[in-house]
N, C-alpha and C positions, 0 to 999 in steps of 0.2 A: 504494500500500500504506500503508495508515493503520489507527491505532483509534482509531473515531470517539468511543468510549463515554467519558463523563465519569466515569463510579464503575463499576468493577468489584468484586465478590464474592469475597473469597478465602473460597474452603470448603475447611472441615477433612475431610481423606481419613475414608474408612469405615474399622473393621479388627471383624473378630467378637472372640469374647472372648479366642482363644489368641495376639491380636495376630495375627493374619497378615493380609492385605489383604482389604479387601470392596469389590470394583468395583462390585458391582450398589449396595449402600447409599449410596456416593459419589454414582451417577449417580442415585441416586430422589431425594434430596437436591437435585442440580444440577434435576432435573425440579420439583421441587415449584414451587423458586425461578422457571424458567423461566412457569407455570402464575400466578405473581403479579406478571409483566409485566416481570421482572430479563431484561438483555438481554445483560449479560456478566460471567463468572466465570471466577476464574484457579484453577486446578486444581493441587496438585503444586506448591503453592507457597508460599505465606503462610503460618501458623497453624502455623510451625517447626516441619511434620513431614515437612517436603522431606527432611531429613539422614539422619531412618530410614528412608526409602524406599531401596532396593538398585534398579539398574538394572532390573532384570527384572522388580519391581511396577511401577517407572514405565512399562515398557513397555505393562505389563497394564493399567493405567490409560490410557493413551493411547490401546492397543488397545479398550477398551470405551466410551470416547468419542469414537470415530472410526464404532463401528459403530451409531450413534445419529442414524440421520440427520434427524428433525427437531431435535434441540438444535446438533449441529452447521453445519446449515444457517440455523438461523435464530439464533445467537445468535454472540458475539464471545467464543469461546474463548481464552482467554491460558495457554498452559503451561512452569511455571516449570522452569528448567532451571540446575542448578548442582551441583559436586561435587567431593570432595576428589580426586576424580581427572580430570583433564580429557579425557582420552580417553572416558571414557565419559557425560561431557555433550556430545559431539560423537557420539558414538552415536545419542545421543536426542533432539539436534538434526538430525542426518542424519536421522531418522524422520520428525521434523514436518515436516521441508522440502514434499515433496509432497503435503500433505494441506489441510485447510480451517481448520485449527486458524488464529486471527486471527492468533497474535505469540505470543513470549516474553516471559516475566521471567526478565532473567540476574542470578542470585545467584552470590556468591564462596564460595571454601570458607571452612568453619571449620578454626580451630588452626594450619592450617598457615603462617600471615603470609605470603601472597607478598609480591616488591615491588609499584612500582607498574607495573615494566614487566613485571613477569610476567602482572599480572593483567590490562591493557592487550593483551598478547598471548593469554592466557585467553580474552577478551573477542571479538577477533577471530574467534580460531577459530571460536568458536561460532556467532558472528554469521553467518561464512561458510557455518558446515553448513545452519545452519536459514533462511535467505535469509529471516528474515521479519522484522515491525515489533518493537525488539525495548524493554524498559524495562530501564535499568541499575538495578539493586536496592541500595544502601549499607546494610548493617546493621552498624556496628561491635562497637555492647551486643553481639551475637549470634555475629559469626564471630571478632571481634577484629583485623579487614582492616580502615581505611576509604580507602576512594576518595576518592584528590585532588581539587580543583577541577582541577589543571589534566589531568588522567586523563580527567574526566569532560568539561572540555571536548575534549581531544583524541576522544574516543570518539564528540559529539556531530558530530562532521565526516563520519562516517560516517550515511549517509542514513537507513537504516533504525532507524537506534537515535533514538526517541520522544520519548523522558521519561526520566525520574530518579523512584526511589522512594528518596525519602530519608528515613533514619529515624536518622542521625545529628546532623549539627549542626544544625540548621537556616538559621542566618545564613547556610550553604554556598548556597543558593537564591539570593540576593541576586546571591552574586558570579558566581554561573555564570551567572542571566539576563542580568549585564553581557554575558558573553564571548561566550557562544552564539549565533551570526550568523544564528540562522534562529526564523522565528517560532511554525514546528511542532514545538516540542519544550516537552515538557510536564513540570507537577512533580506526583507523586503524593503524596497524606497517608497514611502506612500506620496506617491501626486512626482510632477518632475521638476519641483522648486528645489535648485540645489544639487541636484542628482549628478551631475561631474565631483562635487567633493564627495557624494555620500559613496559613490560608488570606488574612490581612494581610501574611502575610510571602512571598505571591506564589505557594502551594502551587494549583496548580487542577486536581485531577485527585484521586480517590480510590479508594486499596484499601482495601474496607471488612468491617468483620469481621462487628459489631454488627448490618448489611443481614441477615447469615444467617438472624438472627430475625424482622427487622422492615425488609425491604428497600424497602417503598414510604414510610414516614416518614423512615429514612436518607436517602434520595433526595431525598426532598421539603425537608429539611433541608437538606443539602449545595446542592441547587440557590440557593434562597434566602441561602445563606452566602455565594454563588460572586455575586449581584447586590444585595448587600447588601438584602436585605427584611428588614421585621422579623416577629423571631420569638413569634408569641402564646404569652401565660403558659401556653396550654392545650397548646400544641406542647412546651412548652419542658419542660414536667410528665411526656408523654409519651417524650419524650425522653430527661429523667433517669431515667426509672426502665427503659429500654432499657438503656442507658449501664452501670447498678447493677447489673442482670440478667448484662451480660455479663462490665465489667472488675473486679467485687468476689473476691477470688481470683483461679484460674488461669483465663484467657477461654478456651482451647481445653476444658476440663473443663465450665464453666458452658456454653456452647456445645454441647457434646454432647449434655448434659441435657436440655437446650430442644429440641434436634432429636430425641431418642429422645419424649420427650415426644408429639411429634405423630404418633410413631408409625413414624418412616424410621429404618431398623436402622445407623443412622451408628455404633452400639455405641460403645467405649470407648477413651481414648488409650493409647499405647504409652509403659509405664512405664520411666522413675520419673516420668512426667507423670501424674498422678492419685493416686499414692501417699498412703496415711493412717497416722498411727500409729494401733494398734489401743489 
């Protein structure tokens, strides 16, 4: 049990306009991607709109990318699992256990500051429901949790657990590749702010946001970061104005755009994300 894929996709869930969930728009989205040769996407996870999803969309999202059987079959589904309640991330880990889904991304709640052994035993649980490949997620900017080095090596003892998506300190990379006894466990870059120093400072793995729009030059970029090639001024041009498109304001908004743009009903984020003064 592994994820072989070096860069996976976080895509921004669908919702129509009254905000309520849109599965179908999510999944024409994960298709389009699929259709320009993207081999895996983490769902229900990144693009911090995990928190507003309520069990029961998640559900509904799992459930409409379960009944999709060529994306499911042929691609490396990652579905993020985390919540201010841990019973029912162990819900929705118990769900993916039997299915095709590749692995989890386990995120920590917000606000609520566990310790480090709570969220250590957090971690467990889940890992146990969903028996699957799993990435520890650290966002501290975001929940106001961060995971220890020594949390994250203890956690790394456990087989199934991959990688690290670290989006806290970065030097923490350093010290955990000392500890971590094993050569399959991986560091993801979350988003590509940055990503030339993180990928010296031993990052090799990416969740990518930016791919949403432009997933074969992200690709093609990240590869080349990963064996040090150089990057042409014509790449590098392309590049930034990717970069500009997505991280200039809020990237899940900018993001939307570009996807409604081509026509996939990905609609609009779930306010106060989007908000304008009039």
């Amino acid at each position: 049990m592994m994820l072989k894929e070096k860069i996976h996709i976080a895509v921004p869930t669908a919702f129509f306009n009254d905000e309520s969930l849109n599965v179908q728009g999510t999944l024409d989205h994960i298709r389009d991607l699929y259709k320009q040769g993207v081999k895996s996407v983490l769902v229900s996870g990144s693009t911090g709109e995990q928190h507003s999803l309520n069990l029961k969309e998640k559900i509904a999202l799992l459930n409409g990318i379960l009944s999709e059987d060529e994306l499911i079959n042929n691609m490396e589904i990652i579905f993020g699992v985390s919540s201010i309640k841990q019973k029912e991330a162990e819900e929705l880990a118990k769900r993916i256990a039997n299915t095709n889904i590749a692995g989890i991304l386990l995120g920590y709640p917000p606000y609520i500051l566990p310790t480090q052994e709570e969220a250590v035993v957090y971690s467990q649980a889940i890992i146990n429901q969903s028996n699957k490949p799993t990435i520890l997620y650290n966002n501290p900017k975001r929940t106001g949790f961060d995971l220890s080095v020594e949390s994250i090596i203890r956690l790394s003892e456990i087989e199934l657990v991959i990688g690290l998506k670290e989006a806290g300190n970065e030097e923490k990379v350093e010290r955990v590749k000392k500890d971590v006894k094993r050569n399959n466990f991986y560091f993801y870059v979350g988003g590509e702010v940055n990503i030339e120093d993180k990928v010296l400072q031993g990052f090799d793995r990416l969740s990518s946001i930016a791919g949403n729009i432009s997933p074969v030059v992200i690709s093609q970029w990240f590869d080349k970061l990963l064996t040090k090639q150089k990057i042409t001024e014509q790449e590098r041009e392309k590049i930034d104005l990717i970069i500009e498109q997505v991280y200039q304001g809020t990237p899940l908004v900018n993001l939307k755009q570009l996807i409604n743009q081509k026509g996939i009903p990905i609609g609009i984020c779930r306010s106060p994300i989007g908000n304008t003064l009039n």
